[in-house]
VOPAGU-2260 file (C-alpha; in pm, 1 decimal, decimal comma):
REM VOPAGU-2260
SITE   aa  ch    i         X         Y         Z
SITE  UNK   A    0     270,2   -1795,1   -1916,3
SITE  UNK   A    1     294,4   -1500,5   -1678,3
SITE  UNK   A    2     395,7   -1552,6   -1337,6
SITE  UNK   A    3     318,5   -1313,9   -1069,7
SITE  UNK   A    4     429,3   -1236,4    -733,1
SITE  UNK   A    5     199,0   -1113,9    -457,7
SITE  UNK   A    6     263,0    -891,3    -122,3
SITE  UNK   A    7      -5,0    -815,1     132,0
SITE  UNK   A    8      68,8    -505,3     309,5
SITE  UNK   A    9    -135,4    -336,9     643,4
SITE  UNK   A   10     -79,9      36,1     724,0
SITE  UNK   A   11    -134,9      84,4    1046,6
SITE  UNK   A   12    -343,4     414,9    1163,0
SITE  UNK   A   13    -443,1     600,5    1483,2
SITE  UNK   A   14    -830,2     530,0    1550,8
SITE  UNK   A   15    -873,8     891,3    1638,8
SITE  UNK   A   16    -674,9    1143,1    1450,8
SITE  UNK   A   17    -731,2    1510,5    1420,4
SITE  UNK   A   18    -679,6    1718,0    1090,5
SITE  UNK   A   19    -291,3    1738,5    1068,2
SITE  UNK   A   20    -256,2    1359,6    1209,1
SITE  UNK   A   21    -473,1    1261,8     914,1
SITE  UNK   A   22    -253,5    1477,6     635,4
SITE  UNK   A   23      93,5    1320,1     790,5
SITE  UNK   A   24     -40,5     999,7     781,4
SITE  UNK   A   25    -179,6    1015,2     410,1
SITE  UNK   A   26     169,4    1110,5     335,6
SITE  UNK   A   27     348,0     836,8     475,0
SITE  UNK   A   28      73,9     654,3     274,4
SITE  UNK   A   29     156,2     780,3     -15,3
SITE  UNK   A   30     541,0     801,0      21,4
SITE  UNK   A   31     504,8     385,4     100,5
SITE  UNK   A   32     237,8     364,3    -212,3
SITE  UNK   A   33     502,2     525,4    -469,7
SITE  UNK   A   34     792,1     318,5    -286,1
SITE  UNK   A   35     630,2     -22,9    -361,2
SITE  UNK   A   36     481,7     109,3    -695,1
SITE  UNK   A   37     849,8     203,3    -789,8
SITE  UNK   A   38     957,5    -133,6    -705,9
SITE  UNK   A   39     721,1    -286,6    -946,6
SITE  UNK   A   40     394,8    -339,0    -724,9
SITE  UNK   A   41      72,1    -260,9    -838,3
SITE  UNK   A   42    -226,2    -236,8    -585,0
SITE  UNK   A   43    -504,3    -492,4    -667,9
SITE  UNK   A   44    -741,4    -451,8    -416,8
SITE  UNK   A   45    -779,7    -313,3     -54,9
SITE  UNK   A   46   -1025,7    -508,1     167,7
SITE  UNK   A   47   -1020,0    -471,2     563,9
SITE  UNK   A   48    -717,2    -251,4     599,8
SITE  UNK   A   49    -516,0    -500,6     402,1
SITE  UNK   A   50    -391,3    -400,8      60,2
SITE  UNK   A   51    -316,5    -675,6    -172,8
SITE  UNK   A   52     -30,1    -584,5    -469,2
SITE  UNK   A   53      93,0    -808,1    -709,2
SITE  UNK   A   54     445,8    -802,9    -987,4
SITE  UNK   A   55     500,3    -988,1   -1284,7
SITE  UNK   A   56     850,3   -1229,3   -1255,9
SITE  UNK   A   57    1039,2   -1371,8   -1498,2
């Protein structure tokens, strides 16, 4: 049977952000996203600015 492993990670964000706040901070979204995606996570859902991943373990 498979046995899985789940993180729940926030990323926190200015309310207000003008143009160039909003590209750094998709960015450092997306620099975090390929980080935990390298280390095996996969995203399974976002709901309320939480983001929910999950691994298989052996």
């Amino acid at each position: 049977m498979k046995k899985y492993e789940y993180k729940v990670v926030t990323f926190a964000t200015a309310l207000a952000m003008n143009t160039k706040q909003y590209e750094k901070t998709a960015q450092e979204f997306e620099v975090q996203l390929n980080e935990l995606g390298a280390d095996g996570w996969e995203l399974i859902q976002r709901k309320d600015g939480f983001f929910f991943f999950k691994r298989e373990v052996e």
